[in-house]
VEXTINU-596130 format. One line per 5 residues: number of its first residue (from 1); for each residue x, y, z of C-alpha. Coordinates in pm, 1 decimal. Each point is the difference from the previous one (the first is absolute). Layout:
NUM> X:Y:Z | ...
END
This chain:
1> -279.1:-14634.1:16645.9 | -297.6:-146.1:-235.4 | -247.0:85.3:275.3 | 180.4:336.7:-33.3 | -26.4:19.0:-355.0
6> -375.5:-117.3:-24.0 | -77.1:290.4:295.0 | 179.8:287.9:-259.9 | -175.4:-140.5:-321.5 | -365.2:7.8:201.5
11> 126.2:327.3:151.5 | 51.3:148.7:-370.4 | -361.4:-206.2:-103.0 | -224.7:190.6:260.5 | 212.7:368.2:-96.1
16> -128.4:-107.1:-339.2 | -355.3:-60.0:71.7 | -5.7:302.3:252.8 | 136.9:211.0:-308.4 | -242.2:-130.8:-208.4
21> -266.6:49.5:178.5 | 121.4:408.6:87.2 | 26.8:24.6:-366.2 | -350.5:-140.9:-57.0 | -143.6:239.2:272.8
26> 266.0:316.4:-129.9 | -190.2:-57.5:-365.1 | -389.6:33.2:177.4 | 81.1:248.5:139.0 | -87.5:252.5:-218.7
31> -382.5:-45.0:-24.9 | -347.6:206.4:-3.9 | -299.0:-93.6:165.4 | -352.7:125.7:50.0 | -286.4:-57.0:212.6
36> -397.3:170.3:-71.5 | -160.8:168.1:251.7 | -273.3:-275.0:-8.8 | 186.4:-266.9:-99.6 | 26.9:-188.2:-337.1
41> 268.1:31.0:-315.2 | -233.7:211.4:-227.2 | -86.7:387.5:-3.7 | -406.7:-56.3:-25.2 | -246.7:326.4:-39.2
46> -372.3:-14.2:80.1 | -299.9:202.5:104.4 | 91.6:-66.1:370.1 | 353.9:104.1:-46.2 | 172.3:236.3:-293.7
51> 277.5:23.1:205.4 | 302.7:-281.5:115.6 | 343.6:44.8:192.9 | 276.4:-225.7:-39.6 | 323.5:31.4:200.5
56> 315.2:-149.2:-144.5 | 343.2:-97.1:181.8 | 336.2:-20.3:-137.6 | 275.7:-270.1:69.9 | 314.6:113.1:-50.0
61> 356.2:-62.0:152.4 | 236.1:78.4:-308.7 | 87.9:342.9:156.3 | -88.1:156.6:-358.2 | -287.8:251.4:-36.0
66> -264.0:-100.4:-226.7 | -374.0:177.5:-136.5 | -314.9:-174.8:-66.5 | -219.4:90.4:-356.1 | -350.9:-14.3:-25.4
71> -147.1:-150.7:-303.1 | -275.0:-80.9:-237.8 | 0.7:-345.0:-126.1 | -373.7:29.8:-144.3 | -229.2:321.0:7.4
76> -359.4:-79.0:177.6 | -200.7:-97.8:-282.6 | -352.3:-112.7:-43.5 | -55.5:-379.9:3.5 | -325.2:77.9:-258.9
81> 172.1:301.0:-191.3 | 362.5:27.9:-17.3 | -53.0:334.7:-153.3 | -66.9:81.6:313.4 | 267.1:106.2:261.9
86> 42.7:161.4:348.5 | 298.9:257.6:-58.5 | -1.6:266.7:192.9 | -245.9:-153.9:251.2 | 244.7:-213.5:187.0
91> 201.7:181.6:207.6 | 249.3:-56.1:310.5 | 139.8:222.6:265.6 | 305.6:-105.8:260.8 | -32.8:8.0:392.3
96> 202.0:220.7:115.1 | 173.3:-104.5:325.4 | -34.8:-412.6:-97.9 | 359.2:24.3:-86.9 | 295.2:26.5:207.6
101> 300.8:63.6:-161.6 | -25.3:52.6:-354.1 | -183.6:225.2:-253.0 | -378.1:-72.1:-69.1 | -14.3:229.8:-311.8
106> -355.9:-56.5:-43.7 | -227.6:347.6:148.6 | -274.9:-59.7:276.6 | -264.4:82.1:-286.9 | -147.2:-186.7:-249.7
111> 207.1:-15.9:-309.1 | -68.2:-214.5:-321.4 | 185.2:-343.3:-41.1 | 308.7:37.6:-239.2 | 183.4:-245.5:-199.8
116> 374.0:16.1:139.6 | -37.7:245.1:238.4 | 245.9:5.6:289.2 | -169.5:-73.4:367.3 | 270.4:-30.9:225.2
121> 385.1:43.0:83.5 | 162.2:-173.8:260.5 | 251.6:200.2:170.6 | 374.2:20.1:-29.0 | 65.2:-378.5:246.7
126> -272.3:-129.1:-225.1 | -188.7:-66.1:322.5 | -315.2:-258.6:-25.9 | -313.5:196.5:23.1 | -377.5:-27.2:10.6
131> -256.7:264.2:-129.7 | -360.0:0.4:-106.8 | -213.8:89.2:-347.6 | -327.4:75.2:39.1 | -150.7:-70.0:-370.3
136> -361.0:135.7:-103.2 | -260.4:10.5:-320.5 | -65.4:379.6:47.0 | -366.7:112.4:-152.0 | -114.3:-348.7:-12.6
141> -341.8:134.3:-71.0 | 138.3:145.4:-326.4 | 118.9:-335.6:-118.9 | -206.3:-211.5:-265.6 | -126.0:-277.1:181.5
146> 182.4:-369.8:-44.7 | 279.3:-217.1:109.9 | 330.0:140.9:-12.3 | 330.3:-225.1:23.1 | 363.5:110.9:-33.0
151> 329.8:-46.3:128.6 | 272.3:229.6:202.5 | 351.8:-90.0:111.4 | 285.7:116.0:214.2 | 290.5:-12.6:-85.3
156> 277.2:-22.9:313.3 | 358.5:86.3:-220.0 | 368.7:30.7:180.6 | 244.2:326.4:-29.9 | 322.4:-93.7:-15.8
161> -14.7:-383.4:35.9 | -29.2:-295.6:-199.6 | -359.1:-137.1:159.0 | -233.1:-103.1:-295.2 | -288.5:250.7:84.1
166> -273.8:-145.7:157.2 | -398.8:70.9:-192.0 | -315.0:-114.2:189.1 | -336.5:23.3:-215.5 | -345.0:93.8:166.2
171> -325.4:-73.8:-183.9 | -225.0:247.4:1.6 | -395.2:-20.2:-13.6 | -274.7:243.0:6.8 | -370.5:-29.2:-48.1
176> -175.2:310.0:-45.3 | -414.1:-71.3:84.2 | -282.3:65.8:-261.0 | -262.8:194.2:188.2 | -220.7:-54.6:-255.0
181> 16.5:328.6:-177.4 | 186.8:-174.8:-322.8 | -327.4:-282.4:-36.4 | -236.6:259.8:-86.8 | 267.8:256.7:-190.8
186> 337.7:-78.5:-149.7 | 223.9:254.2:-147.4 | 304.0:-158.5:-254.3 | 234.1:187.7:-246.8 | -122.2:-9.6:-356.8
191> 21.5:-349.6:-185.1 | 322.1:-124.2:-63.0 | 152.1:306.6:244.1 | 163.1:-153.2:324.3 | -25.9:351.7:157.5
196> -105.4:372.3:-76.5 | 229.0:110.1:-278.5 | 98.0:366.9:-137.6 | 224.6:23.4:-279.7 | -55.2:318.0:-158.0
201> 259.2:-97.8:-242.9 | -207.8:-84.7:-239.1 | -53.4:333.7:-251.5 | -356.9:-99.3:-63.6 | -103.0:-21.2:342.6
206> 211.9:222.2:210.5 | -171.7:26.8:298.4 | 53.9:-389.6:19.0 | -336.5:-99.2:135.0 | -37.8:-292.1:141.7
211> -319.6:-183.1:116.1 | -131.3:-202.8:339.5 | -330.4:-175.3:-48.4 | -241.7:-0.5:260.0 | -248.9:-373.0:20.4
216> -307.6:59.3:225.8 | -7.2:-381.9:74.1 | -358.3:11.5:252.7 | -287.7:209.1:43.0 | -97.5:266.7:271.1
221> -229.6:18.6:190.1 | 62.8:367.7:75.4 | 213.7:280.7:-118.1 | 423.4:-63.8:-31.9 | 299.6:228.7:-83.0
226> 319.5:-135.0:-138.2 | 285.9:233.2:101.8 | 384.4:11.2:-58.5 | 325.5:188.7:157.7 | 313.4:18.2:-63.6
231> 187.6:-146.7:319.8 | 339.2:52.2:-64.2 | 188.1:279.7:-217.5 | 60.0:-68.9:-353.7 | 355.3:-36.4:-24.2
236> 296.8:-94.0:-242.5 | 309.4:-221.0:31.3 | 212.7:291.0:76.7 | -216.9:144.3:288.4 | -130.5:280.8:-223.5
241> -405.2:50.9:140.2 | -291.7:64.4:-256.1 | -230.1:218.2:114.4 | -359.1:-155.9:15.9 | -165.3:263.1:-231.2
246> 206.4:-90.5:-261.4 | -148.1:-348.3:-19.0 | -417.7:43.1:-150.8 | -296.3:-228.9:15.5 | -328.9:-45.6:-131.3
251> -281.4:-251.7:-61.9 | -116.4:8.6:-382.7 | -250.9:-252.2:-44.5 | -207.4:24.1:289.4 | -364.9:10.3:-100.4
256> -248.6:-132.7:359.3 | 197.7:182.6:298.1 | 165.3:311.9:20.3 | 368.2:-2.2:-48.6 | 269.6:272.7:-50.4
261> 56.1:9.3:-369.6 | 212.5:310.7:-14.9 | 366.8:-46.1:54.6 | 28.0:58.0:369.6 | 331.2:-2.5:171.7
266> 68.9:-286.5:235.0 | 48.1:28.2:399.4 | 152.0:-151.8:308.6 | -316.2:42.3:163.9 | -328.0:-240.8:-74.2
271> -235.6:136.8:-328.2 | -291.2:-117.6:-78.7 | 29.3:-79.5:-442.4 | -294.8:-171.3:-4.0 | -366.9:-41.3:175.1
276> -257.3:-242.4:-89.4 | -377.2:117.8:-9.9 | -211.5:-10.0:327.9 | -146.2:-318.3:-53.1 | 331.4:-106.9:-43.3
281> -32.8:-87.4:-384.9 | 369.0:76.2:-163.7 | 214.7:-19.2:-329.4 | 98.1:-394.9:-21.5 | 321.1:59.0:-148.7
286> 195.4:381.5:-69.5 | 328.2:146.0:-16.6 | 257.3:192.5:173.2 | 167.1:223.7:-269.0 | 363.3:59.4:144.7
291> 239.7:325.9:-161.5 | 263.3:235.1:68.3 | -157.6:358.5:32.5 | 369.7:163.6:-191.9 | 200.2:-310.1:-105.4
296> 258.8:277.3:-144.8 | 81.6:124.0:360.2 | 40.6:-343.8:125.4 | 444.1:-78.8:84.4 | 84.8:-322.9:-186.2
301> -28.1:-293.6:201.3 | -213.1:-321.9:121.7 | -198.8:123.4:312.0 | -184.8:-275.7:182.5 | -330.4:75.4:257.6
306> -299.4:-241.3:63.2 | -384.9:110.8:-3.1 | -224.0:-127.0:294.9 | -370.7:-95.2:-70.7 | -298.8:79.5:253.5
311> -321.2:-161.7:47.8 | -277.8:213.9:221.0 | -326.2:-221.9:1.8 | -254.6:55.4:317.0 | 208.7:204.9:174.6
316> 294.4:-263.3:-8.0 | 352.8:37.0:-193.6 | 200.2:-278.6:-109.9 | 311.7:-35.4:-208.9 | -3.0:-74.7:-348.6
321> 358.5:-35.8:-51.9 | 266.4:210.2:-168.4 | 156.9:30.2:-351.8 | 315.9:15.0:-104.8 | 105.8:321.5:-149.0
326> 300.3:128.6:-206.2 | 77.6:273.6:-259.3 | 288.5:-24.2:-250.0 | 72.5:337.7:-148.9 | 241.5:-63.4:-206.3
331> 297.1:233.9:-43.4 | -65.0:319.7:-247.2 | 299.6:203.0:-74.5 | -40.5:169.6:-409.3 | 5.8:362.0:-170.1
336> -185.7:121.1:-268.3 | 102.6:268.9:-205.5 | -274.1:206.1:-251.8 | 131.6:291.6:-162.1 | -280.0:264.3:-118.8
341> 28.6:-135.0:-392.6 | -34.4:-391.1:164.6 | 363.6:-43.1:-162.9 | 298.1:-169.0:97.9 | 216.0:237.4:-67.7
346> 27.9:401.0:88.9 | -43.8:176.0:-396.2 | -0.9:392.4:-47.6 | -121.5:35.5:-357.6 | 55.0:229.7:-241.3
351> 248.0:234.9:180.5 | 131.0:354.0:-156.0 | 316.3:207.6:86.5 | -78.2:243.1:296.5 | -361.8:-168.7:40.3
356> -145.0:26.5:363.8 | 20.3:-209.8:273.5 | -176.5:-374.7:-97.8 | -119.4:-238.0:299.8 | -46.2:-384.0:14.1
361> -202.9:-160.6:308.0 | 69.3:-319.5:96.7 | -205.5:-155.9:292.0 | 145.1:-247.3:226.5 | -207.0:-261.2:255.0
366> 148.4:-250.3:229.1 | -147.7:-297.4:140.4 | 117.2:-149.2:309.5 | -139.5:-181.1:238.5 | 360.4:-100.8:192.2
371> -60.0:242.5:279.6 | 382.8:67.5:-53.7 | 79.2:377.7:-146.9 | 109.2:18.1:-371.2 | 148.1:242.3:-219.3
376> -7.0:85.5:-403.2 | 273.0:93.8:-211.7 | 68.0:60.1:-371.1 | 290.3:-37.5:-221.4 | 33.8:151.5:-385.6
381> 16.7:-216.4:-206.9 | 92.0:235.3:-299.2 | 32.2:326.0:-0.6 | -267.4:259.8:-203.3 | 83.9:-82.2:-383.8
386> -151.8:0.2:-332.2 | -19.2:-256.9:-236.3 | 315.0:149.8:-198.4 | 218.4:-28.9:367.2 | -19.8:322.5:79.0
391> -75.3:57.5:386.9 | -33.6:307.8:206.0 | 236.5:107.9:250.2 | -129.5:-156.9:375.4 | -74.4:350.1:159.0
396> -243.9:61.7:-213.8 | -209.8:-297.7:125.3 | -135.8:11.4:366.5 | -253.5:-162.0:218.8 | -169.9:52.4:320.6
401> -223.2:-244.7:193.6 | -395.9:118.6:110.0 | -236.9:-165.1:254.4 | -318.0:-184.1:-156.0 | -290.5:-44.2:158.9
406> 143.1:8.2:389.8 | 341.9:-127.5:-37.5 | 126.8:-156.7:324.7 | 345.1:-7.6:-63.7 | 279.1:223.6:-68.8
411> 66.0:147.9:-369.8 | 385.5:63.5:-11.9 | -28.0:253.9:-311.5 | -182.0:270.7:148.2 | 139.7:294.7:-215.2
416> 111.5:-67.9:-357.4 | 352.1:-154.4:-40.4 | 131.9:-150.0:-323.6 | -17.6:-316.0:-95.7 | 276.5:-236.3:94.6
421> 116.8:-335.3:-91.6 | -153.2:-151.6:385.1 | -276.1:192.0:178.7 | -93.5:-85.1:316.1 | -378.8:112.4:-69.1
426> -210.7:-150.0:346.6 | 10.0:-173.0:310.8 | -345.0:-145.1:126.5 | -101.9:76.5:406.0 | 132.1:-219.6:271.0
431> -290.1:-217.6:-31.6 | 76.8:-65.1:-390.0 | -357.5:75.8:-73.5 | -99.9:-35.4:-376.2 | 32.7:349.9:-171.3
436> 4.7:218.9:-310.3 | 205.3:301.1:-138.7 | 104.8:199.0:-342.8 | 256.5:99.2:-141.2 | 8.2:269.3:-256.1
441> 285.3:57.3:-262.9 | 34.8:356.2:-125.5 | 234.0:58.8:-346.2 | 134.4:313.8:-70.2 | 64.9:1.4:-357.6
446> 354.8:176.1:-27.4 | 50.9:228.8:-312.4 | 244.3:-212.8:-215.0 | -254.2:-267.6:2.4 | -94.6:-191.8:-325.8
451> -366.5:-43.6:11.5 | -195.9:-370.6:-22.0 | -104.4:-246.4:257.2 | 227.0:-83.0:315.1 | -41.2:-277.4:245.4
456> 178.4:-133.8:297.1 | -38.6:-383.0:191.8 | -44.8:-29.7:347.5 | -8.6:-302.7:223.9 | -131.0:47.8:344.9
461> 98.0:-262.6:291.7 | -200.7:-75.9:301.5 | 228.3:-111.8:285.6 | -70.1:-95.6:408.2 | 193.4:248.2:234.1
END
């Protein structure tokens, strides 16, 4: 019977262990795992390869579906200046046909890495899986050169269980070459800029101008052009696209070469801004003069671009690096009201019984740079009176609305009607382009009126349709 007893108690010892040990392996086995192409733990970018695939695998035996998040721990930044970033230059595409079972969500081109953006869903079993990245530096040659570091993680997170979610972090470095283009010329935002800034907020300078400097570090030899080029569209937060003529340039101070010093609009493709003289001799230091061509036309918003520089010496090019770039147009939305005696206030003077018709011109311009349509109305405030009370009767006092100068949108009043307590008076095109209009008041003095001065208030109200 004790021999009995001792075989049930180490009976119930190993289920124990055994239970343990299928709990222990039930717990791991939710898991994410990747392998590079060419082996190692780190995403690393040179000049012999822009270009890196990794292939992850799922564990997973819970029976619950789960997704996997891409993220950005750290942007690629420069080691020397952390001004300095690679945005839009670091890119990643997905493989189609790696995976089995679930959903790689990522398309077979090259698309820019995004915090928190969803790369895969397993399907419905929540079967383990394997697929494969391919991640990039796209336009390396448009890069500043330096060391970049930075970090990306993903993230491996259960749907519809109670498995912690599972992150695994991959270093990223890239090293984009000097070819020996920035030794002889370097090209910086102005001091104390970090990158090529245009606020045209400022009422004294509305065009916003804002400066690169140019440093001719070396001598030629021979003649040299420094060029530029836009190589990516100017763009805002919101995926609204600036067109590149809207954005000027021009070099000021150049006095030894020959530079474009009118405001020229920039390109996508390469221009020459600036040749040296044919013994090579050249300005040692100048500026690039930066502005918006109509800042009044620009939508509201913070649009971001960057601006490559070229180096064409004895037949050879070579990269000078590119600048940040970013316009903040702040948001305009305001009326302005200027009646023809520069009043605040619409006064018919003087009036007499039976007297002829009397007019009062108010102009009315709206600002907007919202890109949303808009529309004005006005309300009475008080009605015609005098200074004794006395008011005249409403249909004696009508308006009508009249173009100015091209008027885009649509006047409401387009025959005289009288004058009510609301008028709808304009609505602005579907573009909500900035725009102008009058309005004229006509009196008609009726016969029991007592004469003297008569005025009326009116408020005007400028509101987003």
């Amino acid at each position: 019977m004790a021999i009995q007893k001792s075989l049930k108690s180490l009976v119930i010892s190993l289920a124990l262990v055994v239970s343990g040990i299928f709990c222990h392996q039930a717990q791991a086995a939710f898991d994410l795992s990747y392998m590079l192409d060419e082996g190692g733990s780190r995403l690393e970018f040179d000049r012999t390869n822009f270009s890196r695939a990794i292939t992850f695998t799922t564990l997973n035996d819970t029976g619950s579906r789960y997704e996997i998040r891409q993220r950005i721990e750290s942007s690629l930044r420069s080691r020397d200046n952390p001004s300095v970033t690679i945005k839009d230059g670091f890119v990643v595409r997905g493989f189609r046909g790696s995976n089995k079972y679930g959903d790689l969500r990522l398309p077979t081109g090259d698309t820019i890495v995004r915090n928190d953006e969803l790369i895969y869903v397993s399907n419905p079993a929540g079967a383990a899986d394997s697929f494969t990245l391919v991640y990039a530096i796209a336009n390396a040659q448009e890069l500043a050169p330096g060391y970049y570091t930075g970090r990306i993680s993903l993230v491996l997170n259960p749907i519809g269980s109670s498995q912690m979610p599972v992150t695994k972090v991959i270093e990223v470095y890239v090293t984009i070459p000097n070819d020996g283009g920035s030794l002889s010329v370097s090209v910086a935002p102005a001091e104390g800029a970090s990158a090529i800034i245009i606020n045209p907020a400022d009422e004294n300078d509305l065009r916003g101008a804002a400066n690169a400097v140019v440093t001719i570090n070396s001598s030629f030899n021979g003649p040299f052009k420094i060029m530029q080029m836009l190589p990516g569209p100017i763009q805002s937060q919101d995926g609204k696209l600036l067109d590149n003529n809207s954005l000027l340039f021009n070099i000021p101070d150049a006095k030894t070469g020959v530079a474009v010093n009118q405001p020229t609009a920039l390109s996508s493709n390469i221009q020459t801004i600036y040749s040296s003289r044919p013994d090579g001799s050249a300005d040692k230091v100048f500026s690039i003069a930066y502005s918006l061509a109509d800042p009044l036309s620009l939508v509201a918003g913070i649009y971001h671009s960057r601006i490559q520089y070229l180096l064409e010496s004895s037949g050879k090019q070579v990269n000078l690096g590119a600048l940040d770039l970013e316009i903040r147009q702040e948001r305009i939305f305001e009326i302005s009201i200027s009646p023809q005696d520069q009043r605040y206030s619409i006064d018919f003077a003087n009036l007499k019984p039976s007297e002829g018709p009397r007019t009062n011109e108010v102009l009315i311009e709206v600002k907007s740079n919202l890109g949303r349509p808009y529309q004005v109305t006005q309300n009475v405030v008080s009605e015609l009176a005098n200074a004794s009370g006395d008011k005249i009767p409403a249909q004696y006092f009508s308006l009508q609305t009249l173009a100015e100068n091209n008027t885009k949108g649509n006047l409401k009043v387009a025959s005289k009607i009288p004058v009510e307590k609301n008028n709808l008076l304009f609505v602005s095109d579907l573009f909500g382009a900035p725009d102008k209009f009058k309005v004229i008041y006509e009196l008609t003095c009726p016969v029991d009126l007592k004469a003297g001065n008569y005025s009326s208030r009116i408020t005007y109200t400028l509101t987003e349709i």
